[in-house]
C-alpha positions in Angstrom: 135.2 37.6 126.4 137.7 40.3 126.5 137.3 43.7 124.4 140.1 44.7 121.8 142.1 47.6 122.6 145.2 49.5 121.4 147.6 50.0 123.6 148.1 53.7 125.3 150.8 55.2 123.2 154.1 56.6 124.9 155.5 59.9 124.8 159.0 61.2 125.7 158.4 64.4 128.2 160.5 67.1 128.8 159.7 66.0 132.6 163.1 64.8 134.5 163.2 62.1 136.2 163.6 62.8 140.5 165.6 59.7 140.7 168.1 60.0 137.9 167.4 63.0 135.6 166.6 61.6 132.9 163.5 62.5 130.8 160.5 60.9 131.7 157.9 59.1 129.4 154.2 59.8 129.3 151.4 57.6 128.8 147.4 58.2 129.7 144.1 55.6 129.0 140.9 56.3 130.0 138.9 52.8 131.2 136.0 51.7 133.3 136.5 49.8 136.3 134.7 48.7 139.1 133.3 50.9 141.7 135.2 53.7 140.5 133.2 53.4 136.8 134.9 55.9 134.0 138.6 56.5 135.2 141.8 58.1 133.7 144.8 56.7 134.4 148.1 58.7 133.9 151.5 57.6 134.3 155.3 58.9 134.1 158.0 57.0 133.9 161.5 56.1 133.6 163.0 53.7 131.6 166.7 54.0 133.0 165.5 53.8 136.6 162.7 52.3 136.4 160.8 55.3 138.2 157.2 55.0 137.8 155.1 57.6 139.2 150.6 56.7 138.7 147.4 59.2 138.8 144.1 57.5 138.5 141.6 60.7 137.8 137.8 59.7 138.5 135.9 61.0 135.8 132.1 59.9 136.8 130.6 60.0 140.2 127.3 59.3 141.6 125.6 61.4 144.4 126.8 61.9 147.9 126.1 59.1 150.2 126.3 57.7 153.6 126.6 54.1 153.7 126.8 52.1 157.3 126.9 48.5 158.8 126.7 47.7 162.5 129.8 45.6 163.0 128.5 42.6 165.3 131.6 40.4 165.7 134.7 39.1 164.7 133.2 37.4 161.5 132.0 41.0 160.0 135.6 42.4 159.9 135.8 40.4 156.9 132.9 42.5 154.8 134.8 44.0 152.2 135.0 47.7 152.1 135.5 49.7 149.0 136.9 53.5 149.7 136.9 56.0 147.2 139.8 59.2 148.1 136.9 61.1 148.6 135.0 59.2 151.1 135.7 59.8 155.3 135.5 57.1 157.3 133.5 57.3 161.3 133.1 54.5 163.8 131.0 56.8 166.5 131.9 54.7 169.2 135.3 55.0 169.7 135.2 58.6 168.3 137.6 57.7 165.8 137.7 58.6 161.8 139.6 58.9 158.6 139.6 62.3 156.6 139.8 62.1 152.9 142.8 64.6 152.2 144.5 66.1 148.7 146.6 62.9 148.7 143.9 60.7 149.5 143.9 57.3 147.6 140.9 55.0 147.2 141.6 51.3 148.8 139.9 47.7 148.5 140.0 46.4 152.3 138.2 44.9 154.7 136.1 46.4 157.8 139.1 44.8 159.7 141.3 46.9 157.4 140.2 50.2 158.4 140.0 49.8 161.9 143.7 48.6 161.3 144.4 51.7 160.2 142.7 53.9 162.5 144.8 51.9 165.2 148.2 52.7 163.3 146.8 56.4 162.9 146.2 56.6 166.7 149.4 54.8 167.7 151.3 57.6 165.5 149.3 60.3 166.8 150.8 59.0 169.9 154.3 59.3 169.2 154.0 63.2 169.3 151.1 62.9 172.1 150.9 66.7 173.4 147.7 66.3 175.5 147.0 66.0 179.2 148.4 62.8 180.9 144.6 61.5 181.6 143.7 62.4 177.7 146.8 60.0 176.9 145.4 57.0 178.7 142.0 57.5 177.5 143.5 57.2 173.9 146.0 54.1 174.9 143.0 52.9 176.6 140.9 53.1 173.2 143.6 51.7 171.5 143.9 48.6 173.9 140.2 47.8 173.5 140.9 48.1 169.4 144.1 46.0 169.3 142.1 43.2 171.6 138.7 43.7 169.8 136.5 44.8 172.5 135.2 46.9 170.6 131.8 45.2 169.4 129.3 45.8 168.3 130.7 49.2 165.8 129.2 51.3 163.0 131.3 51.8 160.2 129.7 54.9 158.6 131.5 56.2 154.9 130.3 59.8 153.9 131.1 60.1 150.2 130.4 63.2 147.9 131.2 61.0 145.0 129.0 58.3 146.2 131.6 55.8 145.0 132.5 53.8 148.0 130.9 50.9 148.8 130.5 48.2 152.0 130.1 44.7 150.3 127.0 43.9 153.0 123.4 43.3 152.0 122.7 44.8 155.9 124.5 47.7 155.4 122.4 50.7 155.0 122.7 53.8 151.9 121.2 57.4 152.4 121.4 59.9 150.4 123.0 63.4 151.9 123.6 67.0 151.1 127.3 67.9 149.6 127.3 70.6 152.4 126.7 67.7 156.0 129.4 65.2 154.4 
């Protein structure tokens, strides 16, 4: 059964649009969703250009938490993963992680997912490589054994002050931390 709702209303802004200079429109709804709970969602946007530009604000959070599964083979890179912006991702073993930053958005992936990204992250870091030549190949080395998935078995640890993220696993593990060790 869905709930009845009116529609967030619109407002014209003073705003200009980046894309055409027009004035922008305003609208904001505050809504409960999954994982993230009580959120406010704000959007500006264009209706000449078609310039859409979203904020999702979380407005509850839970405690800090550090959530982990041992990652045992290829069929647990499917475990679904949810990642709140505030959350920083560690796999110990290959020394690798993901900082939550300013712009920092929240994803729905899979464990396969992240360590997709932290290979794309790596490769990029690569690009302006200013190390020593044998610090190089130990980082194209860890990325070989990433892109060919010799990496198993792997922790995926989240830290989260918001304790919003979540990895869909009954094995995974959840502690409780201090603000001041995430």
């Amino acid at each position: 059964m869905t709930e009845d709702f009116d529609p967030p209303k619109e407002e014209l802004t003073e705003v200009k649009c980046p894309v055409c200079g027009e004035r922008l429109y305003f609208i904001q709804m505050m809504t409960s969703i999954a994982y993230e709970k009580q959120i406010l969602i704000q959007t500006y946007f264009c209706k000449k250009c078609l310039f859409k530009k979203n904020e999702v604000t979380q407005i509850e959070s839970g405690e800090p938490v550090r959530e982990s599964l041992l990652i045992r083979n290829m069929d647990d890179l499917r475990v679904v993963v949810y990642r709140s912006p505030q959350a920083r991702v560690v796999i110990p073993e290959i020394g690798a992680e993901i900082e939550p930053g300013e712009i920092s958005d929240g994803e729905v992936t899979t464990v396969e997912g992240v360590v997709t990204r932290i290979w794309e992250r790596m490769y990029s870091a690569l690009l302006d490589f200013e190390g020593t030549e044998n610090e190089e190949k130990a980082a194209r080395k860890k990325m070989d054994m990433i892109e060919k998935w010799q990496i198993f078995p792997f922790t995926l640890v989240m830290e989260d002050e918001s304790g919003m993220s979540r990895i869909q696993s009954s094995r995974a593990t959840i502690e409780k931390i201090d603000v001041g060790s995430v």
